[in-house]
Residue frames as a rotation matrix with the C-alpha (Angstrom) as fourth column:
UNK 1
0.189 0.780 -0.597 163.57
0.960 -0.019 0.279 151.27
0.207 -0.626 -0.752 101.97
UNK 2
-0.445 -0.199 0.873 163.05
0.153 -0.978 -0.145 154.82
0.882 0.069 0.465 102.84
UNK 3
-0.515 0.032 -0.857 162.57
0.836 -0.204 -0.510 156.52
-0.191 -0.978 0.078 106.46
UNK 4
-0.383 0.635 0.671 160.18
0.240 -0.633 0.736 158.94
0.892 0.443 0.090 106.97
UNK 5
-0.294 0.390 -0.872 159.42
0.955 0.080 -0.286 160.81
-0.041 -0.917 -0.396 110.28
UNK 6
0.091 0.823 0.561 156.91
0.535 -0.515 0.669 163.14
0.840 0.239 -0.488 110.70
UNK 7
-0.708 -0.376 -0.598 157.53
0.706 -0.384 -0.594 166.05
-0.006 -0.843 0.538 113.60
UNK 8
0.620 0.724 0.301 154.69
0.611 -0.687 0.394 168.91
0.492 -0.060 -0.868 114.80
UNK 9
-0.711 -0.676 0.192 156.23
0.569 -0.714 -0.407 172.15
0.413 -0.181 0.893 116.10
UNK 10
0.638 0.679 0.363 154.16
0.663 -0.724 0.190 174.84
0.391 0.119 -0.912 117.83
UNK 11
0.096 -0.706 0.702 155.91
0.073 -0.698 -0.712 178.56
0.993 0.120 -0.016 118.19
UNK 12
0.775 -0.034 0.631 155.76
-0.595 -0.374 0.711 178.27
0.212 -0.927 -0.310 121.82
UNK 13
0.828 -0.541 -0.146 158.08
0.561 0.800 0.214 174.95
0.000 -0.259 0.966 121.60
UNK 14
0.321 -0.947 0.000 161.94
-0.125 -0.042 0.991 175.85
-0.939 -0.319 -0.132 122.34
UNK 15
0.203 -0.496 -0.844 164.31
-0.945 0.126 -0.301 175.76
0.256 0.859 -0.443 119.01
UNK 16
0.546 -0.288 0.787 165.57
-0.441 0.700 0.562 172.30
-0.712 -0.654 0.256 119.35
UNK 17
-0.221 -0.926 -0.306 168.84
-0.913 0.086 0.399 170.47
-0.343 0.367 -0.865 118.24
UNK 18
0.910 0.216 0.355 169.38
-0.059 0.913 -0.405 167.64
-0.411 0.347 0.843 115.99
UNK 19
-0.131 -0.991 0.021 172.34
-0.591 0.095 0.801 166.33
-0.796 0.092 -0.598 115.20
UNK 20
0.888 0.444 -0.121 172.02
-0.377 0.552 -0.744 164.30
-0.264 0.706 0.657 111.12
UNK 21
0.170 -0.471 0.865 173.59
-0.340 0.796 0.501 161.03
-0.925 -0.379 -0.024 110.79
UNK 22
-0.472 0.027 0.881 173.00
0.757 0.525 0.389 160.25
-0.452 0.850 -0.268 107.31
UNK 23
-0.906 -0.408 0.111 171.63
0.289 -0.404 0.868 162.23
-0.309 0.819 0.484 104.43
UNK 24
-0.267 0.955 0.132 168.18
0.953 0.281 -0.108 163.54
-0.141 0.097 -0.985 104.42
UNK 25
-0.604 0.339 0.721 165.63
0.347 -0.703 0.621 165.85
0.718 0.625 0.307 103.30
UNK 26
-0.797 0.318 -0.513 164.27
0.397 -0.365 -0.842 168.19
-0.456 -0.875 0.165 105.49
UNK 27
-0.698 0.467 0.543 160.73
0.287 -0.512 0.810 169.10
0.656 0.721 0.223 103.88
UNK 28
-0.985 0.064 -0.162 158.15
0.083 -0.648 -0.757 171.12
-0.154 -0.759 0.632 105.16
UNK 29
-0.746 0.663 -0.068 154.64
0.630 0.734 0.252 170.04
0.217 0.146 -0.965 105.28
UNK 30
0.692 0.704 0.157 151.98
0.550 -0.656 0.517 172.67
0.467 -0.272 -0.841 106.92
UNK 31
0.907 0.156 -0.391 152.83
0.344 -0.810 0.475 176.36
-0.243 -0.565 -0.788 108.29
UNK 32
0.776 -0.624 0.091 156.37
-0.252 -0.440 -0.862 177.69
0.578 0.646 -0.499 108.75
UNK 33
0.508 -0.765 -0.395 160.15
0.742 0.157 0.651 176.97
-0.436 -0.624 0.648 110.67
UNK 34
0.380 -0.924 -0.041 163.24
-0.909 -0.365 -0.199 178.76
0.169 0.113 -0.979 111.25
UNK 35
0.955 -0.226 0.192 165.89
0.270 0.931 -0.247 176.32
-0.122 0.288 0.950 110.37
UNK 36
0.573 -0.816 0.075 169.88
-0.819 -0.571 0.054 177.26
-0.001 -0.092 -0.996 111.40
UNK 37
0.971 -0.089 -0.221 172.32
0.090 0.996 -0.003 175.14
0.220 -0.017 0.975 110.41
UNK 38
0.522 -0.829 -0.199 176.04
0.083 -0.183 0.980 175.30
-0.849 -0.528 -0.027 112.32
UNK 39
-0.345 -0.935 0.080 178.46
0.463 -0.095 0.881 176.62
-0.816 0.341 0.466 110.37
UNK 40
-0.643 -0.092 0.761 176.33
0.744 -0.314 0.590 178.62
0.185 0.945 0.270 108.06
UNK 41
-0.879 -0.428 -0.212 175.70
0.450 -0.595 -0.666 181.64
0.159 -0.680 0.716 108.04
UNK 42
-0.577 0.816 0.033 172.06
-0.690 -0.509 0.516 182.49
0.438 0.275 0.856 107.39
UNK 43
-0.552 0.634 0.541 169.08
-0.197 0.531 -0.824 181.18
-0.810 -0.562 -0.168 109.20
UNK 44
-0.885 0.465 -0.034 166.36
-0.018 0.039 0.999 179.75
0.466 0.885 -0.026 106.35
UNK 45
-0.486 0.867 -0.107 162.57
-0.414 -0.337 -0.846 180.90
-0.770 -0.367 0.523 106.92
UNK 46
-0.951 0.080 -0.298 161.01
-0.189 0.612 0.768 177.81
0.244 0.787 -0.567 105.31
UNK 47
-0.488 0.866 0.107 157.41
-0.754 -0.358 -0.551 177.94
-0.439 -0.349 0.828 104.54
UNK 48
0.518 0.727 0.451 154.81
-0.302 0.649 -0.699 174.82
-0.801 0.226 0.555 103.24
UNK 49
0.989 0.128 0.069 156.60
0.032 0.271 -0.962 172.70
-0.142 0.954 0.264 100.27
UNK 50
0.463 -0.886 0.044 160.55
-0.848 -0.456 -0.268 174.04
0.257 0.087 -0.962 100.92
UNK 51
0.990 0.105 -0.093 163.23
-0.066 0.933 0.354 171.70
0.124 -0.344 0.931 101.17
UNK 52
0.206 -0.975 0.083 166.60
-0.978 -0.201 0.061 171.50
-0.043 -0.094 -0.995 102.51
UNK 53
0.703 -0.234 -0.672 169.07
-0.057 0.923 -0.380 168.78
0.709 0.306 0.635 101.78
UNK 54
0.770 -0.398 0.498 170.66
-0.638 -0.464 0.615 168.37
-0.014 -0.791 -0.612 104.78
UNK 55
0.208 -0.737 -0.643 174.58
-0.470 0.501 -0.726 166.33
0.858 0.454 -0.242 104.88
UNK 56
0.654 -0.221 -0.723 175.61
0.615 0.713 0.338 163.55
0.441 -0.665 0.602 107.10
UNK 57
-0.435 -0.668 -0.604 177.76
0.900 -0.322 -0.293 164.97
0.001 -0.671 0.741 110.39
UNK 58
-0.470 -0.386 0.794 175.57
0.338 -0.909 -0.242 168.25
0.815 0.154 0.558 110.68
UNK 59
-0.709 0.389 -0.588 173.86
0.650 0.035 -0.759 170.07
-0.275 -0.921 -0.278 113.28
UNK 60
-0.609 0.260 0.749 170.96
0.144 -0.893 0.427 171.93
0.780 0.368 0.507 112.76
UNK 61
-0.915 0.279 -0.290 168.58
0.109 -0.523 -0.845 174.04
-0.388 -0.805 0.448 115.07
UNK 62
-0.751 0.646 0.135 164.48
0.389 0.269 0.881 173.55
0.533 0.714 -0.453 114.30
UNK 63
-0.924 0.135 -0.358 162.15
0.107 -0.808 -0.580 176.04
-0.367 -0.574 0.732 115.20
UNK 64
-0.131 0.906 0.403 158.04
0.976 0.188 -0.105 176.38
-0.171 0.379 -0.909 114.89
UNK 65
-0.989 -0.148 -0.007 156.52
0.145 -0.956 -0.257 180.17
0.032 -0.255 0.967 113.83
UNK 66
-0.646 0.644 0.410 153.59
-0.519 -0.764 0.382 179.39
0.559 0.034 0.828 113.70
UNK 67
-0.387 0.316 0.866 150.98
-0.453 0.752 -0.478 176.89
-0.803 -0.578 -0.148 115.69
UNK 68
0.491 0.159 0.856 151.28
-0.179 0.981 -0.079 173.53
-0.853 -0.114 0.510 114.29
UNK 69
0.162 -0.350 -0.923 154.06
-0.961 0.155 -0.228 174.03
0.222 0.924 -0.311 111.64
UNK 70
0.724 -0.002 0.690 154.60
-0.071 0.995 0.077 170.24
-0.686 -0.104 0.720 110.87
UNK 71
-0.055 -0.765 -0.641 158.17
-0.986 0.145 -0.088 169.11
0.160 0.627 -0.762 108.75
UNK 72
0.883 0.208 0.420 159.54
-0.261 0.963 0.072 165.86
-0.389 -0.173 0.905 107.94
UNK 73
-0.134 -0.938 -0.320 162.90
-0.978 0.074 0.193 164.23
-0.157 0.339 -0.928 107.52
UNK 74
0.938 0.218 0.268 163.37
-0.078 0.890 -0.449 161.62
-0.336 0.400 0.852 105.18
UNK 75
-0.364 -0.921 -0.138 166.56
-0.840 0.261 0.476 159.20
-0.402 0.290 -0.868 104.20
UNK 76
0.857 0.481 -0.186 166.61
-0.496 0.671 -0.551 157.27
-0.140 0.564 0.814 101.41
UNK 77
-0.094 -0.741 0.665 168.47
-0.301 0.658 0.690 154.12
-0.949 -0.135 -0.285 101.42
UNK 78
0.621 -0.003 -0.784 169.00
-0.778 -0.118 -0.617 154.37
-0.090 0.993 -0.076 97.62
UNK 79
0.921 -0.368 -0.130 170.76
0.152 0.643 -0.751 152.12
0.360 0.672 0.647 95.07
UNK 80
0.579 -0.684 0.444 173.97
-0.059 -0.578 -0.814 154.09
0.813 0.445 -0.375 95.83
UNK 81
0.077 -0.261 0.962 173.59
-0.994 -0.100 0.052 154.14
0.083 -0.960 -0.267 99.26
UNK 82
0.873 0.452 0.183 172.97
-0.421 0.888 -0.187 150.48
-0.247 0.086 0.965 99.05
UNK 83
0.722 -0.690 -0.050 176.13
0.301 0.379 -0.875 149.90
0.623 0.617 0.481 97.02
UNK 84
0.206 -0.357 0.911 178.19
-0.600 -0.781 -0.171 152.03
0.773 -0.512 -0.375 99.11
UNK 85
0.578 0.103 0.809 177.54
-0.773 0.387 0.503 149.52
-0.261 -0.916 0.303 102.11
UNK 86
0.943 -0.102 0.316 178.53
0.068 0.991 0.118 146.47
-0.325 -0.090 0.941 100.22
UNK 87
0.471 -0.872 -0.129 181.41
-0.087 0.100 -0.991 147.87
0.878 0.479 -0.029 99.58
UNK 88
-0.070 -0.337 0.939 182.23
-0.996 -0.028 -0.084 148.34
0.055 -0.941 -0.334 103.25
UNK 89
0.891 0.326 0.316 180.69
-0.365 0.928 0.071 145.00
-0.270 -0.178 0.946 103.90
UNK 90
0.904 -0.403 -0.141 183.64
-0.028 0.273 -0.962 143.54
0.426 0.874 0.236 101.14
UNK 91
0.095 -0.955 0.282 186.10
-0.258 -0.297 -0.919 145.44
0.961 0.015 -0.275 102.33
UNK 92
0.420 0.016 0.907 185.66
-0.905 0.074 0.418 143.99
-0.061 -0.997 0.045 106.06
UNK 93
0.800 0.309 0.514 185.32
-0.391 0.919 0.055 141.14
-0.455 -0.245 0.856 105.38
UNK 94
0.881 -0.409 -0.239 188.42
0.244 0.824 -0.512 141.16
0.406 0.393 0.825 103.53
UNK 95
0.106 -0.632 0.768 190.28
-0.733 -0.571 -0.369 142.34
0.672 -0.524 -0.524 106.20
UNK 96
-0.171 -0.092 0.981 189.44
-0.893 0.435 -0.115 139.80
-0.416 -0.896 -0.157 108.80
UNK 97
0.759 -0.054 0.649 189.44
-0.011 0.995 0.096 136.41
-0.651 -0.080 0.755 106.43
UNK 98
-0.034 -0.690 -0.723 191.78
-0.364 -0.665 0.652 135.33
-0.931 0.286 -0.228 104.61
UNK 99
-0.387 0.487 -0.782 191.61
-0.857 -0.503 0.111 135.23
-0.339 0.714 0.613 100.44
UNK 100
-0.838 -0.273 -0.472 191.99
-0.452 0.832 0.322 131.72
0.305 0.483 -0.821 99.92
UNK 101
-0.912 0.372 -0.171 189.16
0.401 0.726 -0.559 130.59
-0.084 -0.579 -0.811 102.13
UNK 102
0.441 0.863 -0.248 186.17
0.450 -0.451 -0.771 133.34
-0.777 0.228 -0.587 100.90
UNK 103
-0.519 -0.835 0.183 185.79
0.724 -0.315 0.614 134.96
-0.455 0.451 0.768 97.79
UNK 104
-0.138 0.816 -0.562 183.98
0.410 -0.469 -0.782 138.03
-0.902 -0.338 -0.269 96.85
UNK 105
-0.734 -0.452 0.507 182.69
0.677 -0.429 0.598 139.57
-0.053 0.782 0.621 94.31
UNK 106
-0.810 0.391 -0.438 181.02
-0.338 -0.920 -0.196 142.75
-0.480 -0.010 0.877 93.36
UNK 107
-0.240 0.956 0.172 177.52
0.724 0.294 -0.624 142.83
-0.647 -0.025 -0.762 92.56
């Protein structure tokens, strides 16, 4: 399944913080943003079609220039990502039973 949220912006709005939990794509849909992400050093002036890959644990700073720039941030719960969990999943669970009494295997 994939997430998809849709955001409107107008240049009068405040910059505003976001703080990205998981992997996603910041694309840009209609007009333009300023887009500052912590710890780097350049601001990006992203216009209709641009996309930033943005990385779990950052912060970034989202800004409208013009009236009604519109972006979107999407995470995709991919194969990988998908696989990734059940390994956590695995590895709980074999922490907290014990082997003789469940048995797992990989998928």
């Amino acid at each position: 399944m994939r997430e998809i949220r849709t955001f409107e912006l107008d240049r009068r709005d405040a910059p505003t913080r976001w703080v990205i939990d998981r992997p996603q794509t910041l694309r840009v849909t209609r007009g333009q943003i300023w887009l500052t992400i912590e710890g780097v050093a350049d601001d990006h002036w992203l216009s209709a079609g641009a996309t930033v890959e943005l990385k779990p644990y950052t912060t970034i700073w989202v800004s409208g220039t013009a009236d009604a720039s519109w972006f979107s941030i999407a995470s995709d719960s991919s194969r990988a990502g998908a696989q990734r969990l059940a390994e956590i999943v695995r590895a709980w669970f074999a922490r907290r039973t014990p082997s003789s009494q469940i048995a797992i295997s990989k998928a």
